[in-house]
Structure formats: C-alpha cells, structure tokens
C-alpha positions as CSV (number, residue, x, y, z in Angstrom):
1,X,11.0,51.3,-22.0
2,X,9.5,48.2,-23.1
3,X,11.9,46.8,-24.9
4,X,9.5,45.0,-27.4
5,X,10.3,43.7,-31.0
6,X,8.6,45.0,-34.0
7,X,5.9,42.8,-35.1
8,X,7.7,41.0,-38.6
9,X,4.2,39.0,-39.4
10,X,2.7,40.1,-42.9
11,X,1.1,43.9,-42.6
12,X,-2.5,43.8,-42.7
13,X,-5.6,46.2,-41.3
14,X,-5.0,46.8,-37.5
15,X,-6.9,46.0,-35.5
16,X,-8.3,47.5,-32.0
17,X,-8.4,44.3,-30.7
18,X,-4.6,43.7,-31.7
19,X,-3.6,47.0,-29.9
20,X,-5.0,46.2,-26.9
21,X,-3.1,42.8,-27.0
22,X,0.1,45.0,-27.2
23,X,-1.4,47.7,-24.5
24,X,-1.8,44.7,-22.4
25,X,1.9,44.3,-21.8
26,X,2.1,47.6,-20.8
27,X,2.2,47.8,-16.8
28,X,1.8,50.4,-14.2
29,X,5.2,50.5,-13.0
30,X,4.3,51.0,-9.4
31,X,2.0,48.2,-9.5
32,X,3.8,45.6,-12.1
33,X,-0.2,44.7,-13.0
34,X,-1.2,45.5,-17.0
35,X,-3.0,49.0,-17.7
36,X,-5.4,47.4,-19.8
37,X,-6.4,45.4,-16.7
38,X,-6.1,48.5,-14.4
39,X,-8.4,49.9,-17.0
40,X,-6.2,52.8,-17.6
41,X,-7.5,53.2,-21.7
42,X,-10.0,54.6,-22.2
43,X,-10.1,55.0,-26.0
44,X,-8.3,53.0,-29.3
45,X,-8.6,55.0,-32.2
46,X,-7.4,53.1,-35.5
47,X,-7.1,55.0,-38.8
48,X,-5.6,52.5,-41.4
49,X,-2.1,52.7,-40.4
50,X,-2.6,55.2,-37.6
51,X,-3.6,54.4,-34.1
52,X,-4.4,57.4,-31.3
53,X,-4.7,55.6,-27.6
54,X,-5.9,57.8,-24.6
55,X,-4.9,56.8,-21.3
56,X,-6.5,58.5,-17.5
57,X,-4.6,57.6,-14.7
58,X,-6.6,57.1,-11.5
59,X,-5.5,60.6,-10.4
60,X,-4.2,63.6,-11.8
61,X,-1.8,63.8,-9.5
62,X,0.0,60.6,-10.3
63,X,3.7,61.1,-10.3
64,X,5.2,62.4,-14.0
65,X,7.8,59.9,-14.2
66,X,5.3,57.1,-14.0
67,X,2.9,58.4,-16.3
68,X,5.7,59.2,-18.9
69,X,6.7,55.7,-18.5
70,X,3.5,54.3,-19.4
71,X,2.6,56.9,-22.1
72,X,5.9,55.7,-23.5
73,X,5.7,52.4,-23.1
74,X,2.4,52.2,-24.6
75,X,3.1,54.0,-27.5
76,X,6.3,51.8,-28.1
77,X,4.5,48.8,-28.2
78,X,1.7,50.2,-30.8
79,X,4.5,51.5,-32.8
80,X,5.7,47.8,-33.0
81,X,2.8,46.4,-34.1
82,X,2.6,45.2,-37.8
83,X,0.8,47.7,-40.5
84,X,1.1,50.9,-38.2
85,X,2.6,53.8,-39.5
86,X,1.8,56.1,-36.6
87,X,1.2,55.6,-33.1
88,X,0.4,58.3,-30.8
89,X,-0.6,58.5,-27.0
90,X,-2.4,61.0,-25.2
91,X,-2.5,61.2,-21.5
92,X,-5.8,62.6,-20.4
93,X,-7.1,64.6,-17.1
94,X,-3.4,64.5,-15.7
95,X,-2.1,67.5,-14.0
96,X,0.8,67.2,-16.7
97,X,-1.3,65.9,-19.3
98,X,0.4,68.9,-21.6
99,X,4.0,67.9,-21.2
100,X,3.5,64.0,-21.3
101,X,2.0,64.2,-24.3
102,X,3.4,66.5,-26.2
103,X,6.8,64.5,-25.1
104,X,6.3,61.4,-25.3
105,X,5.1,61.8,-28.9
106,X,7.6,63.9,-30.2
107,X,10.4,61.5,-28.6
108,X,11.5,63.8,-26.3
109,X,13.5,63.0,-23.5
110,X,11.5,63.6,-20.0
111,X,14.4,65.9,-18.6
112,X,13.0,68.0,-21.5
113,X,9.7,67.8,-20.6
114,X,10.3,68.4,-17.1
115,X,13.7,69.9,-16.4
116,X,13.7,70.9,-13.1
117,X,12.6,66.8,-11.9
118,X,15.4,65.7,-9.1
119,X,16.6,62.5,-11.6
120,X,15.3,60.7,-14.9
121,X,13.2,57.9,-15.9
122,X,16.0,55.7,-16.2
123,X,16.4,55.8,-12.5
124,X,13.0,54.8,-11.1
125,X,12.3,52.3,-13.4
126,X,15.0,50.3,-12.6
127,X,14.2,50.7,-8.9
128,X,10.7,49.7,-9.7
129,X,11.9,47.0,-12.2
130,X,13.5,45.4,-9.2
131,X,10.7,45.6,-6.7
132,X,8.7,43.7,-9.2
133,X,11.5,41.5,-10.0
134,X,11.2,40.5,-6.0
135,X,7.5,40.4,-6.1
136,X,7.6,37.9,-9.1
137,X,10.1,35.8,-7.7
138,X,8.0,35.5,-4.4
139,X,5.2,34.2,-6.7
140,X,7.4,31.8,-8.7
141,X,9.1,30.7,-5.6
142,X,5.8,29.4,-4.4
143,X,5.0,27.5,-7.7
144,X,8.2,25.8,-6.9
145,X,7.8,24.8,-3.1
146,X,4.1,23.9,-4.1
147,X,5.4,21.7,-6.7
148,X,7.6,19.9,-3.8
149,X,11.0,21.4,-4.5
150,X,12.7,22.1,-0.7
151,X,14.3,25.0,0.0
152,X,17.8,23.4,-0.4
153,X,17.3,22.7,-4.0
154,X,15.3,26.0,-4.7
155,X,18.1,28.3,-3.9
156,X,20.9,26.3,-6.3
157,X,18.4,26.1,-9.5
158,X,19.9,27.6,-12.3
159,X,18.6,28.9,-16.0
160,X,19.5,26.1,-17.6
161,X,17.6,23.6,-15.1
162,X,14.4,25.6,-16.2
163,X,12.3,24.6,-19.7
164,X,8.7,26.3,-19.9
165,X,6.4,23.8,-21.8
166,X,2.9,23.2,-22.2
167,X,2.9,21.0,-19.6
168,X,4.2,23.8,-17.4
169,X,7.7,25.1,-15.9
170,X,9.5,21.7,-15.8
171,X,12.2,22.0,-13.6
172,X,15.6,19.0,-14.3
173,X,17.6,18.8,-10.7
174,X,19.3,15.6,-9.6
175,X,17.8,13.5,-11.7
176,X,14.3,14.8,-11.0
177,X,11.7,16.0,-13.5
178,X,9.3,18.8,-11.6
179,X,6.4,20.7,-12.6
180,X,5.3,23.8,-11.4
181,X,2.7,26.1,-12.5
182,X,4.3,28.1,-15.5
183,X,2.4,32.0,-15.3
184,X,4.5,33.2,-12.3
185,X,7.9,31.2,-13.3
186,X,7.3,32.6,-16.8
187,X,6.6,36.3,-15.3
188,X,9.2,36.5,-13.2
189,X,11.7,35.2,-15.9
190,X,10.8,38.0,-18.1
191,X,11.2,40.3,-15.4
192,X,14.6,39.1,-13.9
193,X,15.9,38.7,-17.4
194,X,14.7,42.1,-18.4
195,X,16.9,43.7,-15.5
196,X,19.9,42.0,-16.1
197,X,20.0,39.3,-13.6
198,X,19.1,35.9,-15.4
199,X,20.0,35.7,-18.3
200,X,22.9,32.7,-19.2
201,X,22.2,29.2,-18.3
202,X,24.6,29.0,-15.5
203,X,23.1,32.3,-13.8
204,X,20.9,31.3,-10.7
205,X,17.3,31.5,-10.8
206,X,16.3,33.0,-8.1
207,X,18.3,35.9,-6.0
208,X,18.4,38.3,-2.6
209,X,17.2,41.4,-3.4
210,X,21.0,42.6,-3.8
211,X,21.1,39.7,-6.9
212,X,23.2,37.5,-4.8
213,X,22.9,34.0,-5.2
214,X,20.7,33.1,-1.7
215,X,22.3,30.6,1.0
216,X,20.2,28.1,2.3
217,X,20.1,29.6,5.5
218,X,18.7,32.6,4.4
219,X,15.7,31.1,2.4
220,X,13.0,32.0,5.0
221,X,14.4,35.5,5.5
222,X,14.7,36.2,1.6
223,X,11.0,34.6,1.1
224,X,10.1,37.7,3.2
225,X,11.8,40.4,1.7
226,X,10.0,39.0,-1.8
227,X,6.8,39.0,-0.2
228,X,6.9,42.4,1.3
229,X,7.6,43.4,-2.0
230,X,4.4,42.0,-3.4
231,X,2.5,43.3,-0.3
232,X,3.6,46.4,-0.5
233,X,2.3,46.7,-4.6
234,X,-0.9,45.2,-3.3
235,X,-1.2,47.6,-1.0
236,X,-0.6,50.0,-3.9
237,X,-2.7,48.6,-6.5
238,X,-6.0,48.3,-3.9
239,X,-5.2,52.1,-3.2
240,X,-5.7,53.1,-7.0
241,X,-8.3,50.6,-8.0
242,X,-10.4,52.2,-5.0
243,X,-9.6,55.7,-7.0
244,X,-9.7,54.5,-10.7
245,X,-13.3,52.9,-9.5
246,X,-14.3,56.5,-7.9
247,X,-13.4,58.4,-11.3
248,X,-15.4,55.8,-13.2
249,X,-18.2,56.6,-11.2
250,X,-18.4,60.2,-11.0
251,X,-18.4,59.8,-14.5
252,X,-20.9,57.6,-15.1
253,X,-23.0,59.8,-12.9
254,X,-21.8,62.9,-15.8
C-alpha cells in the first residue's frame, strides 16, 4: 500500500488537477516509474466530494497482484486527498477487471478476490519494493561518485550525514560539505525508508541487496547488482511502453 497521509490542509472543491498530483505517486510496481507517467489513467471523474479514476494497463493480461496493487494504491491516495468523501477506482479492459474492481473498492482483501492465487500482495510487493530499492540506490550512488565522494567514503555514509536542501543532497563527512543532485538521493530515501532499511540516523545509507552494510571491497561488485536491478526494470518498462503505445493506437484508429 502506499502508505500516504491524509491531506490536513483546509477542504475545498477538488480538483482533477489535484488528483492527478496524488495519482502521480502511484507507481507500476514492476517498473518503480509513476502511472500517470506510464499513462495508465485514462479518465478523472470529480463529483464534489466524489472522485471515480479509470485505469488500463498496457495488457489485459497483466498479472492480478500488480494491478490490485495499483488499483489500491491509487485509490488510497485519492481517498487521502483533502474534501473527498469517496474515492473509487476502476480497472478497465483487464482480464480481471471484474474482481479488481469490485475488490479493491469494497476493501476487500485480494485472497478474496482471487483465492486460489499461490501467495498475497504482501509478498510481491516487498520483493518488488526491494528491487526498486536497489535500482534507486544505483541512481543515488551515482549522484554521489559524480559529486566526487570515493567509494571509501560512500559505503560508511550514514542517515544522519544526509540533509536534502534546496541547494541539493548535502552530504557532512570528515569535515567535508558535498553536494549531489537531490531527485535520485531523495527517491531512493523514500524507498529505502519505506522498506525498513534507513530509517535512524546511525542506519547506513546505502546497502547490498541482503541490507548489509557494503565493505569497501565489494563496492564495484554491489554497484552491479543495483544496476542490474535498474536494467532489468528498463528492460521492463520499454516492453510495456511499446504495448501501452500499441493500445493507444489501435484506439485512436477506433
């Protein structure tokens, strides 16, 4: 689930604009890239306090347990948005369509919806949490060594040596002020806080893919492991923008 806080800023009219702001948190968990990017909505409905999104996947044959998670997801963070009362999702031309819906809004659990799956949500999100925890820190990583940080000081960083500014992510080691580029440090914080492995100020930044603290010997062989991760998403993501553009098309051609 996303996780995300209720929005406490005075109620107002909602606005489409400000779901799709929450939508755009939302990611294909496969692909760790937004759905509102992938452009995966294809309709915002807003009805005073009542909001209807409709999401297509790039196939219909897109595995239930991602689709719930995004149906889910997206739905929770509408839901959190300030002045709506009623948030609904409906997943369209999916060959479960039915039973993602119909679940997801009527917060079910998906071992209802689909009772015979081999093992829950819970499950492969984490194990898809942590590929794009690896992916993200491959990115940040490279902020870091681009900023001139060696590897010797990389791998012994630490929460606490980490403040994101406007200036960027100002990293404090030995005396040393550095700046790196703040998207990916700030990406993959979220994402290695969100699993559970940086989240105190002592707690190492960055981690092997087992969430060991990484020896300086293994730097090289660790920056690979991340960046197969990545690679392997990419590959991912180019497969289903090639299909997502394909639907668009044959639609347009409707």
């Amino acid at each position: 689930m996303s996780g995300s806080q209720p929005d406490r800023s005075p109620a107002g009219p909602v606005e489409s604009d400000a779901v799709r702001d929450r939508l755009d948190r939302v990611t294909d968990p496969e692909l760790d890239r937004s759905i509102v990017e992938l452009d995966y909505v294809d309709r915002v409905t807003v009805d005073d306090g009542r909001v209807e999104v409709a999401l297509t996947l790039p196939t219909a044959w897109c595995s239930p347990a991602f689709a719930w998670m995004m149906a889910e997801d997206a739905r929770e963070e509408v839901a959190a948005l300030s002045g709506v009362t009623e948030a609904t999702v409906e997943l369209r031309e999916h060959m479960h369509a039915r039973e993602v819906t119909h679940g997801v809004n009527s917060d079910s659990e998906f071992g209802e919806a689909f009772p015979d799956a081999d093992g829950g949500v819970a499950e492969v999100r984490a194990t898809l949490d942590d590929k794009a925890r690896l992916s993200r820190q491959h990115a940040a990583v490279g902020a870091c060594l681009d900023a001139g940080l060696r590897p010797e000081q990389v791998v012994v960083l630490r929460r606490g040596d980490l403040e994101l500014t406007d200036e960027g992510a100002v990293f404090s080691l030995d005396g040393l002020h550095v700046v790196a580029d703040r998207e990916p440090v700030e990406r993959y914080l979220a994402k290695a806080r969100a699993t559970g492995h940086v989240i105190d100020a002592d707690d190492r930044l960055f981690l092997t893919p087992e969430g060991e603290p990484i020896p300086v010997g293994r730097f090289d062989v660790v920056r690979k492991r991340t960046r197969l991760a990545g690679v392997n998403m990419g590959g991912q993501g180019a497969v289903c923008d090639a299909l997502n553009d394909a639907r668009r098309a044959k639609l347009d051609r409707s």
